[in-house]
C-alpha positions as CSV (number, residue, x, y, z in Angstrom):
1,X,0.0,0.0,0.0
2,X,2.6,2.4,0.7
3,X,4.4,1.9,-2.4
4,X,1.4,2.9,-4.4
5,X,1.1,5.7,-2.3
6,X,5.0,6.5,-3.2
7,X,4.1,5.7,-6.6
8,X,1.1,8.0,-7.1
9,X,2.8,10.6,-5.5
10,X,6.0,10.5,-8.1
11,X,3.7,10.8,-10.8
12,X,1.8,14.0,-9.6
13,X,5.4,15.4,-9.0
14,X,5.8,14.3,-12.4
15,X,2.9,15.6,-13.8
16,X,3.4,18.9,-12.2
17,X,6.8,19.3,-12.8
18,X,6.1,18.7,-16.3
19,X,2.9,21.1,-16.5
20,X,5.3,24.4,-15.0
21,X,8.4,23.4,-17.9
22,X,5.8,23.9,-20.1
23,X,3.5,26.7,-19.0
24,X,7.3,28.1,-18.6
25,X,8.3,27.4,-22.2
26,X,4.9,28.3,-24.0
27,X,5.1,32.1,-21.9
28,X,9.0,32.1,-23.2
29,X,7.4,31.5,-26.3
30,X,5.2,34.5,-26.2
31,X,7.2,36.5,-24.6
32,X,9.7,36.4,-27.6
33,X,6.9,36.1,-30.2
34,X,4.4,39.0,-29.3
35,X,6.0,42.5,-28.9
36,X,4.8,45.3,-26.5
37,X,3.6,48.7,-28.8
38,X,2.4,52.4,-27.4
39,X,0.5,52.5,-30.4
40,X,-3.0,50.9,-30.0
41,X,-7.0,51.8,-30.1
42,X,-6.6,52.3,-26.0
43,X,-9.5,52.4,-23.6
44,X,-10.8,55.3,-21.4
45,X,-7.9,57.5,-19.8
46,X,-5.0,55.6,-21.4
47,X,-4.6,57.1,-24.7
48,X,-1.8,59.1,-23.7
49,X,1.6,58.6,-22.1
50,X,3.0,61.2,-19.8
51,X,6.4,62.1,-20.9
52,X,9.2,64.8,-18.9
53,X,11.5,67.1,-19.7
54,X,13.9,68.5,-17.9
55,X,15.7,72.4,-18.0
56,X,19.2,71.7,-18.7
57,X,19.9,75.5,-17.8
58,X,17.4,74.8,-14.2
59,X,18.1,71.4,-13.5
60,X,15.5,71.2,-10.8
61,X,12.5,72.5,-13.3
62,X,10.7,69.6,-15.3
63,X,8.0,70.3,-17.9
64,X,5.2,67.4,-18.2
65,X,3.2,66.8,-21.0
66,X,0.1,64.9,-21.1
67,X,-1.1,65.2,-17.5
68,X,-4.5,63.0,-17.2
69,X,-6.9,65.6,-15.5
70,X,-10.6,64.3,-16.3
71,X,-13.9,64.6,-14.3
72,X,-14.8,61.8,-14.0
73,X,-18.5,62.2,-13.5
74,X,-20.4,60.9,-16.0
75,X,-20.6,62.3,-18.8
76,X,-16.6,62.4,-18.4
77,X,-15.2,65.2,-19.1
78,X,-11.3,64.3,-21.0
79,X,-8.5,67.0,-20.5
80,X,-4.4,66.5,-20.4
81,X,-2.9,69.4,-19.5
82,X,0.9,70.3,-19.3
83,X,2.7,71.0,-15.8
84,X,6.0,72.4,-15.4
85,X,6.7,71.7,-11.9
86,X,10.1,72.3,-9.8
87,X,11.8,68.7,-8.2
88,X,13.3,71.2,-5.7
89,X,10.3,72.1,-4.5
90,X,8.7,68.8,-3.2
91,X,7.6,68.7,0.3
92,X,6.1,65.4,0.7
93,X,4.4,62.1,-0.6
94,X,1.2,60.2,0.2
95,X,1.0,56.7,-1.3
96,X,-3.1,55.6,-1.7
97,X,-3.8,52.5,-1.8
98,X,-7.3,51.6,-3.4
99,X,-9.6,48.3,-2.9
100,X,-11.5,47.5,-6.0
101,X,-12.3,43.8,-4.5
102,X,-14.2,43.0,-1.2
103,X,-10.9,41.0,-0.7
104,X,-8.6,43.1,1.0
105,X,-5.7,41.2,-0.3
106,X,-6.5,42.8,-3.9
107,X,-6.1,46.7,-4.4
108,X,-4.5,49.6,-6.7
109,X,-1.3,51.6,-5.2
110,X,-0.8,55.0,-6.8
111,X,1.6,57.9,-5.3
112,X,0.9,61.8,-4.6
113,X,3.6,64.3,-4.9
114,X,3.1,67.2,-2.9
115,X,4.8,70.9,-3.6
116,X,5.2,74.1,-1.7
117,X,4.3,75.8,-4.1
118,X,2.3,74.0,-6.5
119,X,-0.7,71.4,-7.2
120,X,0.1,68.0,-6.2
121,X,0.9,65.3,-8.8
122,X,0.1,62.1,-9.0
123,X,2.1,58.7,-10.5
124,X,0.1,55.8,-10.9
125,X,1.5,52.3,-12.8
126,X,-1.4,50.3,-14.4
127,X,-1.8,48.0,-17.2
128,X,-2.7,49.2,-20.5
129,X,-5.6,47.9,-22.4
130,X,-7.2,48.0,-25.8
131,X,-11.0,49.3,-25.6
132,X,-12.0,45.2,-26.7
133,X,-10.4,44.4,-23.8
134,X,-10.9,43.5,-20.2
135,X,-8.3,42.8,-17.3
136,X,-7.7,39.6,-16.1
137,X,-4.9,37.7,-15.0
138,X,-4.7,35.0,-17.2
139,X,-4.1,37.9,-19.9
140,X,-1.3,39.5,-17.7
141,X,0.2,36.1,-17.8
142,X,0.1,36.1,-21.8
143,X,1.2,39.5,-22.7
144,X,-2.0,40.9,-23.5
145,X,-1.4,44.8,-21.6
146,X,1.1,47.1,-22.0
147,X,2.8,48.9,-18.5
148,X,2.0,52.3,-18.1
149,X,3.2,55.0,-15.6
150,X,0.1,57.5,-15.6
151,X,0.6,61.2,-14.8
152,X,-2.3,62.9,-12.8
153,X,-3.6,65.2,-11.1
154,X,-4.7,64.0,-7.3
155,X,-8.4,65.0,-8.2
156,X,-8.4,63.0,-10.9
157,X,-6.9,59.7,-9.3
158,X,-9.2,60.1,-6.3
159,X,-12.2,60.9,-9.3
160,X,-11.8,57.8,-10.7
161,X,-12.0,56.1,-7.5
162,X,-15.1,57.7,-6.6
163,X,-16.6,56.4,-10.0
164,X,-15.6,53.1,-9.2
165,X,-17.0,53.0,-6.2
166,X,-13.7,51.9,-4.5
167,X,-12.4,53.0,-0.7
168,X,-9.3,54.5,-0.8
169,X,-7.1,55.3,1.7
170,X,-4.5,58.1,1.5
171,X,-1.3,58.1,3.6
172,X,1.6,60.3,4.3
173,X,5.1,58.9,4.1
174,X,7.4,59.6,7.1
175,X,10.8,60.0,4.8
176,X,13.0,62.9,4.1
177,X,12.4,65.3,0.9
178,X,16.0,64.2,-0.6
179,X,14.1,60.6,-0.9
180,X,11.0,61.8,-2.3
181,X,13.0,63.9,-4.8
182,X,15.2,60.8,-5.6
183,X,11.6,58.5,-6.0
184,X,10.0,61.3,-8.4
185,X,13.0,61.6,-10.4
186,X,13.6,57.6,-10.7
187,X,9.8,57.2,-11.9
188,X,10.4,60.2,-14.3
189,X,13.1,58.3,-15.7
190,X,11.4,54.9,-16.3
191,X,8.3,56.4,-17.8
192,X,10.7,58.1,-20.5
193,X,11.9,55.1,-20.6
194,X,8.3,53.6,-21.8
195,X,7.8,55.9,-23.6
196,X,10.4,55.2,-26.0
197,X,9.9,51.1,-25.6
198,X,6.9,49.9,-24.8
199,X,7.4,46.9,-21.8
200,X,5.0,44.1,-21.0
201,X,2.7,44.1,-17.9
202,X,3.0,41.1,-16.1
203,X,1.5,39.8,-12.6
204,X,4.0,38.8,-11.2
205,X,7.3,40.0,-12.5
206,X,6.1,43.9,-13.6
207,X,3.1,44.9,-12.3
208,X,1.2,47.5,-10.9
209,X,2.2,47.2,-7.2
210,X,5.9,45.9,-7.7
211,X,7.0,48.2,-10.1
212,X,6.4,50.9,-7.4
213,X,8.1,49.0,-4.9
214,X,10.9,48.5,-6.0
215,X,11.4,52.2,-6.2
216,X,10.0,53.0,-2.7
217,X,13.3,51.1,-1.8
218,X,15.1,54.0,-2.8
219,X,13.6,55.9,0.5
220,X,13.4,53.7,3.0
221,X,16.4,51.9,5.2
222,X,13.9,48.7,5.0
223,X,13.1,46.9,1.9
224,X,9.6,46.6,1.2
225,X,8.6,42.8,0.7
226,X,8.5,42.4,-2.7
227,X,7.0,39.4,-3.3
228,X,4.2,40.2,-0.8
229,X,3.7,43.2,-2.0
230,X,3.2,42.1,-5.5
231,X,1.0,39.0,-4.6
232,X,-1.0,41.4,-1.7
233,X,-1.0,44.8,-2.8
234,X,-3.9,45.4,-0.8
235,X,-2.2,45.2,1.8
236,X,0.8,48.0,1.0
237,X,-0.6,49.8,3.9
238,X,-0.1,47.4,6.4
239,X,3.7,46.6,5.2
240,X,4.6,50.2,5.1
241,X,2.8,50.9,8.5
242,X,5.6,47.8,9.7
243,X,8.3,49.4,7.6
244,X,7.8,52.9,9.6
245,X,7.2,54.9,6.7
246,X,3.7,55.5,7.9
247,X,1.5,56.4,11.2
248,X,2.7,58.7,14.0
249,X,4.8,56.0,15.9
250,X,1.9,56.0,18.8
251,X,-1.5,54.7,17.0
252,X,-1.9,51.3,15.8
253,X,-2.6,50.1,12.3
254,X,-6.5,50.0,12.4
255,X,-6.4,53.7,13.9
256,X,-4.3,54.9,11.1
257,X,-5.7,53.4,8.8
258,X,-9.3,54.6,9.8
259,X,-8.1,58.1,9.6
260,X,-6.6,57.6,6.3
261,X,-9.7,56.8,4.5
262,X,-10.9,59.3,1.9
263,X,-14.5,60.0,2.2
């Protein structure tokens, strides 16, 4: 009896073993055959791609074009504007995180830079989508979407929200301005970067959540989990709050978090 059990056992391991080489080789496969483009029919809010420049003569001074600022009431109303903003003026960040599933496991991170002297700004990395298409995972896992680094304005990241029907919850990062002005310069960067060539979405490996993470790194002495954070994004909140980088070092977690929710 217990060498069929041995036996049955080998060949699961077998089986399974054999089902990951080729889920493994048949993503390889598309990986190398289909090839990311910024140039498709996209849907609602992602037809354009933020791109910065930067004052050679005022290093510190960075011009944005194609800032997403819609109302997103319906009927929405679509406007990109332009923002020349100044890195040397930053004053802080807020990182929301947004719950679009009753699991609290699930959920959208975004960033908010804040100025002295100016409108805050908003960074948010999502996958990008055709208007015949709809997310899913299965189709992050096959290439389907595009990674996009979205440049907003706070009213309209908290707008769309609000459509959605989604509880967000806003906090503000206990960190130095040198780090923030490091962070907003390193996401300036790679969305230049996308711009030029186009990169992949994928759940695991480049998505929403762990592309942000791995440049919150950048500003903090603790590295945010990363795998965690990638497969829990709903919970960013909770891992930042035991990384330090949020609350006032007195409250707990469910009384910072209460507070941070955007009504």
């Amino acid at each position: 009896m217990i060498q069929i059990l041995l036996q049955i056992i080998k060949w699961i391991f077998i089986a399974g073993l054999g089902t990951l080489v080729i889920f493994l080789v048949g993503t390889a496969i598309l990986f190398i055959i289909n090839k990311p483009s910024n140039n498709r029919n996209w849907e609602l809010g992602q037809e354009k791609m933020a791109r910065f420049y930067f004052n050679q003569d005022e290093p510190g001074k960075v011009k944005i074009k194609n800032v997403r600022d819609f109302q997103w009431k319906e009927p929405v109303a679509k406007q990109w504007i332009e923002r020349e903003v100044d890195v040397d003026e930053i004053t802080g960040l807020d990182v929301g995180v947004a719950h679009f599933s009753p699991k609290q496991s699930l959920g959208h991170v975004f960033l908010i830079f804040n100025f002295k002297n100016d409108k805050p700004l908003g960074i948010s990395v999502e996958s990008r989508r055709s208007k015949d298409e709809t997310f899913s995972v299965g189709g992050g896992f096959f290439f389907h979407y595009e990674i996009l680094y979205i440049a907003a304005t706070k009213d309209d990241l908290l707008g769309l929200r609000r459509k959605n029907k989604e509880p967000v919850y806003l906090y503000h990062i206990n960190t130095d301005s040198d780090k923030i002005k490091k962070l907003f310069l390193v996401l300036a960067k790679k969305e230049n970067q996308l711009y030029e060539h186009s990169q992949f979405y994928h759940p695991i490996f480049n998505n929403c959540s762990n592309s942000i993470i791995r440049a919150l790194w950048g500003i903090s002495d603790k590295k945010f989990p990363l795998i965690r954070g990638s497969l829990f994004p709903g919970y960013a909140d909770e891992m930042l709050f035991d990384m330090g980088l949020i609350g006032d070092g007195k409250s707990d977690f469910t009384t910072i978090k209460q507070k941070a929710l955007v009504r």
